[in-house]
C-alpha positions as a Python dict, from the first residue, in 0.01 Angstrom:
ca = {
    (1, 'X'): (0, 0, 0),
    (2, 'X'): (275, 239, 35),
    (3, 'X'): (347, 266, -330),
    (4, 'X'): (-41, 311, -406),
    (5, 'X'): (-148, 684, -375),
    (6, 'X'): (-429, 799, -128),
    (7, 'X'): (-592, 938, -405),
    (8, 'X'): (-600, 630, -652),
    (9, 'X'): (-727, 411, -408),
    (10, 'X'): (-1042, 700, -337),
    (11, 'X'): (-1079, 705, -694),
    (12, 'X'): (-1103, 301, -740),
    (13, 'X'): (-1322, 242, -431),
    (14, 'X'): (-1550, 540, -557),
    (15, 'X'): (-1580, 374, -870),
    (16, 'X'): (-1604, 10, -770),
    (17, 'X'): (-1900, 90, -509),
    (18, 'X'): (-2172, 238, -804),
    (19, 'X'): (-2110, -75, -942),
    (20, 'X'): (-2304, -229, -591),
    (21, 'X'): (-2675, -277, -558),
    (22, 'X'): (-2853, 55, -441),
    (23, 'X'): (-2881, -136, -24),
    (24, 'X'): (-2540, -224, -62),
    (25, 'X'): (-2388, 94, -182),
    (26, 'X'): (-2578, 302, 70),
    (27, 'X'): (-2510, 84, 349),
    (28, 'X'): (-2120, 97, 277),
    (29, 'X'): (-2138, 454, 198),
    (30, 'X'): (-2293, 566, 492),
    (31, 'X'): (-2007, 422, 702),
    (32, 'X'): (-1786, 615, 469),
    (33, 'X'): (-1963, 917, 523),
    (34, 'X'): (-1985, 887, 942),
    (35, 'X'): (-1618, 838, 935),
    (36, 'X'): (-1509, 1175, 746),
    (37, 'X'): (-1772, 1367, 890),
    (38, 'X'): (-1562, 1594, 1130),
    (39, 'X'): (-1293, 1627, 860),
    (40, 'X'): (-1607, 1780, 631),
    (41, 'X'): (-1711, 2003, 952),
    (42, 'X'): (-1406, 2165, 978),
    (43, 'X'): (-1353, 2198, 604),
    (44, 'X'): (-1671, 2306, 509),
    (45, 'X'): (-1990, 2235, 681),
    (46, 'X'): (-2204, 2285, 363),
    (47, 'X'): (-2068, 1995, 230),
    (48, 'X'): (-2256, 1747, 470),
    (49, 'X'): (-2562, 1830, 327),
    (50, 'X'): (-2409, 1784, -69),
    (51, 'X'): (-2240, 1450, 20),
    (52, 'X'): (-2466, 1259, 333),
    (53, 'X'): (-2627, 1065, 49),
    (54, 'X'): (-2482, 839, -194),
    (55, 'X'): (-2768, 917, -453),
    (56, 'X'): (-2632, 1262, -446),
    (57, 'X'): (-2278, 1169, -616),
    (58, 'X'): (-2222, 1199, -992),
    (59, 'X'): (-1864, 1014, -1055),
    (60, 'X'): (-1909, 1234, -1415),
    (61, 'X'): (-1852, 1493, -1203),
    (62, 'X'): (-1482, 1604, -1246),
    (63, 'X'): (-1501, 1877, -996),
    (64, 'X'): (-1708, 1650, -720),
    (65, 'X'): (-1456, 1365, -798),
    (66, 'X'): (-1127, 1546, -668),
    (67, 'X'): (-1346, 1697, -382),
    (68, 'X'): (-1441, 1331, -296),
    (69, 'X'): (-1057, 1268, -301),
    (70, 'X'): (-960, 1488, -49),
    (71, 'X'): (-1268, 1416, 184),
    (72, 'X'): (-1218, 1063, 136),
    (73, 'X'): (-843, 971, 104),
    (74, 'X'): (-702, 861, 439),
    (75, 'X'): (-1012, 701, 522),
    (76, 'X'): (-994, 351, 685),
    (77, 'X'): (-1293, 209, 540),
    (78, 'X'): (-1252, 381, 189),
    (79, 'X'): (-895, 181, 197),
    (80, 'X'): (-1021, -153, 362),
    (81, 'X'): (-1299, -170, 113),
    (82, 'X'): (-1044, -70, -144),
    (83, 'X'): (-799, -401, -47),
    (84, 'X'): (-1159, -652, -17),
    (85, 'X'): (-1340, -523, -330),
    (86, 'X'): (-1040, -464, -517),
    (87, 'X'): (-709, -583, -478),
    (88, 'X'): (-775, -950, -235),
    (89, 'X'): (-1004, -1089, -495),
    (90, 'X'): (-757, -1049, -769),
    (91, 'X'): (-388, -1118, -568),
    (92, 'X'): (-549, -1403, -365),
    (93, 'X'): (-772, -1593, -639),
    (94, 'X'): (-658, -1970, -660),
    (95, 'X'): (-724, -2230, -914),
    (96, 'X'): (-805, -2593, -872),
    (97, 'X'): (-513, -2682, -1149),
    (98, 'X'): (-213, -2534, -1345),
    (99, 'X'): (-155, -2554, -1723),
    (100, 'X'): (242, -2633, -1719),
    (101, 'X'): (526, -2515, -1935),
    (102, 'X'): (899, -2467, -1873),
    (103, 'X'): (1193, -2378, -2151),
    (104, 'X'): (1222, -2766, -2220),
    (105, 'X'): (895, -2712, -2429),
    (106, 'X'): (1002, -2396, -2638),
    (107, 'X'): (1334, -2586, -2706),
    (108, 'X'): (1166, -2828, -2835),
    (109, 'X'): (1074, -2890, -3213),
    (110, 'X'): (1017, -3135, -3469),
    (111, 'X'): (1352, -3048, -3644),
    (112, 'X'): (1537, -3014, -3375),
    (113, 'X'): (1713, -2682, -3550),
    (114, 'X'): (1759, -2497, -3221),
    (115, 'X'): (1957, -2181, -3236),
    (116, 'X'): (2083, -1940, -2965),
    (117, 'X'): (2321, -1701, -2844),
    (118, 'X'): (2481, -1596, -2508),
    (119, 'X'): (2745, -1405, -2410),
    (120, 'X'): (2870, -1616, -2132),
    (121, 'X'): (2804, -1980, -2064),
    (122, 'X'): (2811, -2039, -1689),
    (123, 'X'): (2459, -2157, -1699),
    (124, 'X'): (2503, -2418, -1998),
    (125, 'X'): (2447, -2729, -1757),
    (126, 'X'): (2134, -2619, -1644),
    (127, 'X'): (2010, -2545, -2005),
    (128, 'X'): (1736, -2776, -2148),
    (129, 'X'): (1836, -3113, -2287),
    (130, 'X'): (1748, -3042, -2622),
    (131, 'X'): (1993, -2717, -2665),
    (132, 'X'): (2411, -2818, -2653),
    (133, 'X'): (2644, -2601, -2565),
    (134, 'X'): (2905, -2548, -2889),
    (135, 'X'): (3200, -2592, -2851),
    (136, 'X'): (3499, -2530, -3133),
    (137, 'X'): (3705, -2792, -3196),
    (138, 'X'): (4073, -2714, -3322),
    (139, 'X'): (3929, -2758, -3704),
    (140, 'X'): (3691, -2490, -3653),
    (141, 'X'): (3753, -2121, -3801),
    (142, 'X'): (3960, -1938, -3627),
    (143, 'X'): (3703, -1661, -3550),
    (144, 'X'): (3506, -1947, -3343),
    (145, 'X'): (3831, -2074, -3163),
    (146, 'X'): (3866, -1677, -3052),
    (147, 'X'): (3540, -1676, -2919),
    (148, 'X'): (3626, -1983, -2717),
    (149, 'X'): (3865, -1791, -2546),
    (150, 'X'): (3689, -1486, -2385),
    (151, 'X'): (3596, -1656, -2055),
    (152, 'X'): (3953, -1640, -1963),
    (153, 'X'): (4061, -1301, -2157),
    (154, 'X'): (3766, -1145, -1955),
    (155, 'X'): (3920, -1282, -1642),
    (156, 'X'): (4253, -1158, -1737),
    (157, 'X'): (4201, -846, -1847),
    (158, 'X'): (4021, -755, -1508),
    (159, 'X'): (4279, -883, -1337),
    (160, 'X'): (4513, -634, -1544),
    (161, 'X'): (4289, -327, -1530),
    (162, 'X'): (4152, -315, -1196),
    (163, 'X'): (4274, -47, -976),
    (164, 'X'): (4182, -193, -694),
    (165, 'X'): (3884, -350, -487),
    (166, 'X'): (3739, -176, -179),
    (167, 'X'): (3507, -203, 80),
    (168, 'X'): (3276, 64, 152),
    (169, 'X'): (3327, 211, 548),
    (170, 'X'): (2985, 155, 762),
    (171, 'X'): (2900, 466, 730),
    (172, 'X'): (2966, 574, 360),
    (173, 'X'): (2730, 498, 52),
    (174, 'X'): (2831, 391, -330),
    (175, 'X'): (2712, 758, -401),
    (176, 'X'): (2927, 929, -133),
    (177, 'X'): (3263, 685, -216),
    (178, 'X'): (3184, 859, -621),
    (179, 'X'): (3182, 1199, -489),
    (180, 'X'): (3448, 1177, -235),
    (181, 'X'): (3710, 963, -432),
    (182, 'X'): (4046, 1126, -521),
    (183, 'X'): (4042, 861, -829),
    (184, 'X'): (3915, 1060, -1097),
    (185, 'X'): (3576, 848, -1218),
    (186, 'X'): (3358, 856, -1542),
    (187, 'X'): (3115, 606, -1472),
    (188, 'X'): (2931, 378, -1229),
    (189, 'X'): (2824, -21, -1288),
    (190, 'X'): (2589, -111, -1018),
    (191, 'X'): (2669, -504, -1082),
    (192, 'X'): (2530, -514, -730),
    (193, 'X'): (2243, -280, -733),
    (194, 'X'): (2363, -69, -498),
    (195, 'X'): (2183, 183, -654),
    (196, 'X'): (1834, 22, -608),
    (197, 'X'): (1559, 266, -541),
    (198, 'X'): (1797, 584, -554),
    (199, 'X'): (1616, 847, -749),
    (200, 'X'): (1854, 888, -1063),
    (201, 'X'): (1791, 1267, -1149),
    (202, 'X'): (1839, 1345, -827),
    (203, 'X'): (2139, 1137, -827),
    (204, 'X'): (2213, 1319, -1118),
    (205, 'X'): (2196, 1652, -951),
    (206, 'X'): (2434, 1553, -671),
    (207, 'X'): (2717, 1439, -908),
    (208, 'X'): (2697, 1722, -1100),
    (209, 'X'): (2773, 1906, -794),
    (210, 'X'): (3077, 1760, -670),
    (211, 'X'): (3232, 1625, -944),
    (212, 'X'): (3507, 1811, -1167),
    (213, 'X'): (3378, 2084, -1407),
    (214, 'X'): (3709, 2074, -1674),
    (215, 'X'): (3650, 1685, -1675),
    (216, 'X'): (3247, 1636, -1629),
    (217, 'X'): (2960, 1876, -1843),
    (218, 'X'): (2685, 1647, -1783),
    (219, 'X'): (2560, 1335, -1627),
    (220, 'X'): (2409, 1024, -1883),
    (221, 'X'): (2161, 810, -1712),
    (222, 'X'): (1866, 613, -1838),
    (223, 'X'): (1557, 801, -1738),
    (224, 'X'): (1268, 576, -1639),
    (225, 'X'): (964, 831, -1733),
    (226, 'X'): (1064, 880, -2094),
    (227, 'X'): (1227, 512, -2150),
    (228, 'X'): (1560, 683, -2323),
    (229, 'X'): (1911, 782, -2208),
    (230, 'X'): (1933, 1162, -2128),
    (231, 'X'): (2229, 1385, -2000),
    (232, 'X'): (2138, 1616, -1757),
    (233, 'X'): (2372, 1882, -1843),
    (234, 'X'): (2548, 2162, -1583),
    (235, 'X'): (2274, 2459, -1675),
    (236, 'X'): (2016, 2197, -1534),
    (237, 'X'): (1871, 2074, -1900),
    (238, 'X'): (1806, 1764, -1996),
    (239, 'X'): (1791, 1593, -2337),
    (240, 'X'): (1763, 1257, -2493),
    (241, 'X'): (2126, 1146, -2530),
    (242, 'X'): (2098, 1149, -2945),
    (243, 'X'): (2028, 1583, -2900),
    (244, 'X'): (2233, 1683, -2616),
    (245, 'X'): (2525, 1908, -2725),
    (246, 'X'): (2732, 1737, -2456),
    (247, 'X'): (2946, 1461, -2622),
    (248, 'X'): (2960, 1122, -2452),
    (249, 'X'): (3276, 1118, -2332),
    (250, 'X'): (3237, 1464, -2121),
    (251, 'X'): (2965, 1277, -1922),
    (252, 'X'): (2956, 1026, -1657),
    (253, 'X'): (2736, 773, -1737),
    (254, 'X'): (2541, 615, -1447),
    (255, 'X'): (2511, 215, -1565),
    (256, 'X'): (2210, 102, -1282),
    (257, 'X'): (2182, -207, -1241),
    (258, 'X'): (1929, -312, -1549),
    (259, 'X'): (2124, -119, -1790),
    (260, 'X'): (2401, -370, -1696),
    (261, 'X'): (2393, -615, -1950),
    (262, 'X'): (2361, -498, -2337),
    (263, 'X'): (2420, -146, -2365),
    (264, 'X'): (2683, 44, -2564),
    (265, 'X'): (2782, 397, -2465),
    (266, 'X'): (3121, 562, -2590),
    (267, 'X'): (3267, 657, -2328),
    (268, 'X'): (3614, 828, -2281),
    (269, 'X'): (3897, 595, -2381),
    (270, 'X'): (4064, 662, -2035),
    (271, 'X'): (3753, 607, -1848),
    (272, 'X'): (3776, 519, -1546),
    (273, 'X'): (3456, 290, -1402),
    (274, 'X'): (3331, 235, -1020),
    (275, 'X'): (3178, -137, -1068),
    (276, 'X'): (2981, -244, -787),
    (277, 'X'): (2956, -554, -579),
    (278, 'X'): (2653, -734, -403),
    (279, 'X'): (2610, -1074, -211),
    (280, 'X'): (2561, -1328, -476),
    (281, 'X'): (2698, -1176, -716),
    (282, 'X'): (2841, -1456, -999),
    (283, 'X'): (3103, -1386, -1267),
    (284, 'X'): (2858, -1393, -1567),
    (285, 'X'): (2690, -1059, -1392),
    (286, 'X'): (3022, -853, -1345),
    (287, 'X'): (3149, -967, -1669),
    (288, 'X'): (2904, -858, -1843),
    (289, 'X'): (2926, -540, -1667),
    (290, 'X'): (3248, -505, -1701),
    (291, 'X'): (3244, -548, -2047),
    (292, 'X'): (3030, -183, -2074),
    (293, 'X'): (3405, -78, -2076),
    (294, 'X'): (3429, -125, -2475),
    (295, 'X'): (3836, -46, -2425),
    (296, 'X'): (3898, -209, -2100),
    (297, 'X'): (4184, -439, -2261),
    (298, 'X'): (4365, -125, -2374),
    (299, 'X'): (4278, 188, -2211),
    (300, 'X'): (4001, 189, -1925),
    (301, 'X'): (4018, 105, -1579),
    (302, 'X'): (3764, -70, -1309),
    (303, 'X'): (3780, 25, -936),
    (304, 'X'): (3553, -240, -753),
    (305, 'X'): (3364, -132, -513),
    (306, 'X'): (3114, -357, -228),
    (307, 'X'): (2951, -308, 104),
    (308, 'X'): (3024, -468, 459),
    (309, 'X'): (2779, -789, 359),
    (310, 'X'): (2980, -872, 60),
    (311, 'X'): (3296, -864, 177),
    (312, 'X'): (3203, -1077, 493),
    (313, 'X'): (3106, -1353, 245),
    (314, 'X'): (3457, -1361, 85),
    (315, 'X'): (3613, -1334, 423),
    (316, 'X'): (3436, -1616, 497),
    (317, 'X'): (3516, -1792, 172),
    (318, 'X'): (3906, -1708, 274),
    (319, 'X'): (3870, -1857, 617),
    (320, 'X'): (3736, -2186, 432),
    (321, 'X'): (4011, -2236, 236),
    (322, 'X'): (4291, -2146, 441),
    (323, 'X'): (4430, -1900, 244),
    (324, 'X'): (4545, -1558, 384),
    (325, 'X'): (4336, -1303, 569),
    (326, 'X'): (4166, -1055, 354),
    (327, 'X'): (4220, -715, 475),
    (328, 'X'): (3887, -526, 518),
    (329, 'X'): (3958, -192, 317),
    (330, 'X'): (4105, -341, 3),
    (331, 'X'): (4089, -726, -137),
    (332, 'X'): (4326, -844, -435),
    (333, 'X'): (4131, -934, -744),
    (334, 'X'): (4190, -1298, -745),
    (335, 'X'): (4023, -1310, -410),
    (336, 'X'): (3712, -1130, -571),
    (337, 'X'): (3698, -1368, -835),
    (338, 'X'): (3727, -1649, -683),
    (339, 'X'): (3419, -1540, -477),
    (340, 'X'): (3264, -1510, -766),
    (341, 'X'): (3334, -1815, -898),
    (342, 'X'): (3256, -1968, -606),
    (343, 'X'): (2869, -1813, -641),
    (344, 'X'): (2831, -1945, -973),
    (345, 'X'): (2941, -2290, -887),
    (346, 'X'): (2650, -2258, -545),
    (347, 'X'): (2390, -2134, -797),
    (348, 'X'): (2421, -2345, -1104),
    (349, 'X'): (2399, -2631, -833),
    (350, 'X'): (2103, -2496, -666),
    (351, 'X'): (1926, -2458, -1016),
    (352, 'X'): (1989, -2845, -1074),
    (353, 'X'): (1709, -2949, -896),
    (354, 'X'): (1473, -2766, -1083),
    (355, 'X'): (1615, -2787, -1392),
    (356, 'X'): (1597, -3174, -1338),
    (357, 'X'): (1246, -3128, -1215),
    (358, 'X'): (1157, -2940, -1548),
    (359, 'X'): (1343, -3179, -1761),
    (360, 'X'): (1154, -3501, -1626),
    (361, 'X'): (811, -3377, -1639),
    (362, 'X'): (877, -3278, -2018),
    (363, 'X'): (1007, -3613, -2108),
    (364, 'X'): (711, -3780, -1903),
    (365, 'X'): (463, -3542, -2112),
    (366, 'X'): (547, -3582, -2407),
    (367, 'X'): (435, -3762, -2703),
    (368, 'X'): (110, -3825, -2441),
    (369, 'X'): (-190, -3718, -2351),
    (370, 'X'): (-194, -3352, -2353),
    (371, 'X'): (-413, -3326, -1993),
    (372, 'X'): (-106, -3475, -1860),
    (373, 'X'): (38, -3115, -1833),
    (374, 'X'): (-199, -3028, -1625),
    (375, 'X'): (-157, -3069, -1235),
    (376, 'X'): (-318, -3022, -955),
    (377, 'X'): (-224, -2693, -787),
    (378, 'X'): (-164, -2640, -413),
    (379, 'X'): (-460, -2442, -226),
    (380, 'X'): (-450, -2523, 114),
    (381, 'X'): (-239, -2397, 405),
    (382, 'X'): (-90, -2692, 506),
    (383, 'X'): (0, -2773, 176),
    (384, 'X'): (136, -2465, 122),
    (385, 'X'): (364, -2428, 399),
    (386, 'X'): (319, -2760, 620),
    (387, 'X'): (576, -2969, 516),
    (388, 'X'): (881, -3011, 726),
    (389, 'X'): (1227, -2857, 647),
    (390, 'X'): (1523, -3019, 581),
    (391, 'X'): (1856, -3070, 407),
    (392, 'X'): (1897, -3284, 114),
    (393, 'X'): (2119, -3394, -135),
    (394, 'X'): (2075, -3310, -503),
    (395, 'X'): (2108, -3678, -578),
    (396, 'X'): (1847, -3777, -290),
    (397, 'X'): (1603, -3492, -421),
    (398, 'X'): (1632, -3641, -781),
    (399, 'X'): (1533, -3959, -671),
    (400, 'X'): (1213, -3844, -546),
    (401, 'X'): (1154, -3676, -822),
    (402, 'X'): (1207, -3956, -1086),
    (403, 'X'): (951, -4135, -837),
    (404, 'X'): (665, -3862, -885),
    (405, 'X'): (677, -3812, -1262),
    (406, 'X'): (721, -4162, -1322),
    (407, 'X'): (429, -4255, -1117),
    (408, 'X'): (195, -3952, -1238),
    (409, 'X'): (214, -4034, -1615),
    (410, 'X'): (240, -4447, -1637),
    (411, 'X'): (606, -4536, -1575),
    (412, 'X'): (925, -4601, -1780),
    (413, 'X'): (802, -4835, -2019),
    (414, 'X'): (565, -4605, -2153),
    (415, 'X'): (832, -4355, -2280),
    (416, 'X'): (927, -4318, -2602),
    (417, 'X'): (1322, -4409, -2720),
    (418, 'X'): (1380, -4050, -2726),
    (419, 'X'): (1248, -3925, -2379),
    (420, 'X'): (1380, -4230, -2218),
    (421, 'X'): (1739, -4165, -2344),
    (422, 'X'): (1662, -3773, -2235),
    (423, 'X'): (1611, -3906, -1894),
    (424, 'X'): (1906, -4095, -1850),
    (425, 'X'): (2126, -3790, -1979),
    (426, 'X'): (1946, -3615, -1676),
    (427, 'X'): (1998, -3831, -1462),
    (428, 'X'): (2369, -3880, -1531),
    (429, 'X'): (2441, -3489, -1498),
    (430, 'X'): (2232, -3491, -1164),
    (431, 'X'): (2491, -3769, -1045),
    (432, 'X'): (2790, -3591, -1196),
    (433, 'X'): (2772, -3274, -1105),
    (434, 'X'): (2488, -3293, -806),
    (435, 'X'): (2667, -3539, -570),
    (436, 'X'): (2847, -3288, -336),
    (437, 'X'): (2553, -3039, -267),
    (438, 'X'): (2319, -3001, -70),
    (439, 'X'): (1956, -2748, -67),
    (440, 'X'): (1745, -2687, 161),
    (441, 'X'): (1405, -2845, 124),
    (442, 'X'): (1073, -2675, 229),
    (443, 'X'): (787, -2885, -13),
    (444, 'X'): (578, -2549, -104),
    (445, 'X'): (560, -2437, -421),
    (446, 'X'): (710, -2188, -652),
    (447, 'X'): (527, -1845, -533),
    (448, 'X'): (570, -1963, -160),
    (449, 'X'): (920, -2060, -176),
    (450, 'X'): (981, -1709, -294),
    (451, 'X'): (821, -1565, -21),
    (452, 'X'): (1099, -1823, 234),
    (453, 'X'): (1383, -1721, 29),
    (454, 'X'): (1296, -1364, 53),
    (455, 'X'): (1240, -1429, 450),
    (456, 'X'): (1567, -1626, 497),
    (457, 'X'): (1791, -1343, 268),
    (458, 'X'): (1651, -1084, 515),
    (459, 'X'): (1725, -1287, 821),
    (460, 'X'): (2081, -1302, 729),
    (461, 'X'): (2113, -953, 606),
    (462, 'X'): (2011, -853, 1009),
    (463, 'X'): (2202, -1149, 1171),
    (464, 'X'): (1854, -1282, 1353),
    (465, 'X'): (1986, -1535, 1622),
    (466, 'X'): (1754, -1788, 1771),
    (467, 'X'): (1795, -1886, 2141),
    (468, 'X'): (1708, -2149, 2344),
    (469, 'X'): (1382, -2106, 2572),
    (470, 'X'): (1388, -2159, 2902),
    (471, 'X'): (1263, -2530, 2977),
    (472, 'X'): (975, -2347, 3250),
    (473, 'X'): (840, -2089, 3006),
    (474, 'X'): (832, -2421, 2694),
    (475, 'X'): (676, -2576, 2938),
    (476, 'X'): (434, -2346, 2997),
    (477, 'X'): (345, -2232, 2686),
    (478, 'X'): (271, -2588, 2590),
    (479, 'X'): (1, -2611, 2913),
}
């Protein structure tokens, strides 16, 4: 409700109650009308007589519309009946059953001519069966063998062109460390949204302020209102980046964290960039990122920046593997990486459950009955959110899984050659690469589990502890 103006929801619940039956309407309007009463009295006492009656209301009205907004906007029962009519009955309907479809089934075709295209390929195990990663052989042209190669050329040109990589104090934001850095900057990369719900012009307005006039005439950000990138420019106009006088490389460009991935801005070939960290970062994220630096093999530089929560994950991923200490305001590179490594290995595991999920219940679908894909969807409580949690292997989760499909749609024998070979390629790569990880398991479903993650992310992001009751109060909260 906090993002949803006082005066929208007045305007919907105005409009949603003439669509009630005339004892209906008047009943709930009445209550309305009791419950602004004094705020009419002080305002203007004529008014009780215009509005005591719902008859009396004409939502054509343009003029009696805005007055109803102000009369009506912070009341309690305008905004409860706003949330019951409204917004419960469409973000709490349910269905009985679920019409199912994952990426297996748009990979899939009767050709089996399936072409795509990614920049980096830390995800490829988790892909759908039916889509192979490519891989060029030592025949292959020479262009192809190049492109083999930029995994590790990424890696080692950041490990060339990074500055260094800091940790933000306690006390300091990404946007303070920009405008108080005796590094001379051009740009920011919020790899780890560390921008998230900063206001960007007024962002704008701040660096403009601080940073160098003979180096900076304008800041380049992409404005959400008009959907374009504009540069704000020092006599406080702004202008779609295609008519601003101000050339690209006398701005710094503000990269948030959507614009992260697949944009192209020519920026100053001595640019220097501020890319920034979060927790869970992997290296397919910050190489993309860092790879807004068009000249970062020759020219342009990378300062890496994080807060306290990151770099307590690679401190603690330095204290696992023995290695030495990493000093709280600056880490070397290779330690960063090798966090980030570390992330993608954790989350391409953590997707193989559900990619192995996915994969069986399109080879047990297939070439079947169609109703098959439908399944019964979760509506109660306790099937929600009653099942026990636990830790399991990836291996031990398959298993069940394999068990469920199998059971749902007739069994093994019933699979075609194709599907049945498909299923023992999954189940080799759960085996391979799933033995040595563990998840935890919760048994609700998608939307739920969400919810749980978002929960358990926040718990750790506060440190919540959990301490043992005294035996006499368990005891008597049980009795």
């Amino acid at each position: 409700m906090g993002s949803v103006s006082h005066q929208f929801v007045a305007d919907i619940s105005l409009f949603s109650l003439m669509d009630q039956n005339r004892n209906a309407k008047h009943n709930i309007y009445n209550g309305w009308f009791l419950a602004s009463r004094d705020k009419i009295q002080v305002e203007d006492p004529a008014l009780l007589l215009a509005l005591d009656d719902v008859d009396k209301l004409d939502i054509t009205n343009a003029v009696q519309v805005k007055l109803m907004h102000r009369l009506f906007c912070r009341n309690m029962l305008v905004v409860n009946y706003f949330l019951n009519s409204v917004v419960f009955p469409r973000e709490t309907e349910q269905f009985e059953a679920r019409l199912t479809a994952t990426s297996w089934d748009l990979a899939n075709n009767s050709t089996g001519n399936i072409v795509g295209f990614s920049g980096t390929n830390d995800n490829h195990r988790i892909l759908p069966g039916h889509v192979k990663q490519y891989i060029p052989g030592s025949s292959a042209d020479p262009t192809l063998q190049d492109i083999a190669s930029t995994n590790g050329r990424m890696l080692d040109v950041i490990l060339k062109r990074t500055l260094g990589v800091y940790q933000l104090p306690g006390n300091q934001t990404i946007v303070d460390y920009i405008c108080s850095s005796p590094q001379e900057l051009h740009a920011i990369i919020d790899c780890g949204a560390l921008l998230a719900g900063v206001d960007l012009p007024m962002l704008s307005v701040k660096l403009l302020s601080t940073l160098p006039r003979d180096q900076i005439d304008g800041i380049l950000f992409f404005d959400n209102e008009v959907r374009d990138w504009v540069i704000l420019e020092r006599s406080g106009r702004q202008y779609p980046k295609d008519l601003s006088p101000v050339e690209e490389d006398r701005v710094f460009a503000v990269f948030d964290e959507p614009r992260c991935r697949g944009t192209d801005l020519k920026l100053r070939a001595d640019a220097v960039a501020v890319l920034t960290l979060g927790p869970g970062l992997c290296k397919d994220k910050l190489l993309q990122g860092a790879g807004r630096l068009r000249k970062l093999d020759r020219s342009q530089k990378l300062v890496i920046v994080g807060g306290a929560d990151t770099f307590t994950k690679m401190h603690e991923l330095q204290s696992r593997k023995r290695t030495e200490t990493v000093k709280h305001q600056c880490n070397s590179t290779a330690h960063m990486l090798a966090w980030l490594v570390n992330n993608t290995v954790d989350v391409t595991a953590l997707g193989l459950n559900n990619w192995a999920n996915q994969g069986l219940f399109h080879c047990t679908i297939s070439e079947k009955d169609p109703k098959l894909a439908v399944t019964d969807e979760k509506v109660q409580l306790e099937e929600m959110y009653g099942t026990q949690f636990g830790t399991k292997s990836v291996v031990e989760s398959f298993d069940r899984i394999v068990e469920y499909h199998m059971s749902r749609t007739g069994g093994r024998e019933l699979l075609s050659d194709n599907m049945a070979s498909m299923v023992d390629s999954i189940s080799l790569q759960i085996k391979s690469y799933g033995k040595d990880f563990k998840f935890h398991v919760n048994g609700c479903d998608e939307e739920c589990e969400r919810e749980l993650e978002l929960e358990i992310e926040e718990g750790k992001t506060w440190g919540i502890s959990f301490h043992h009751c005294c035996p006499l109060i368990y005891h008597f909260v049980l009795t």
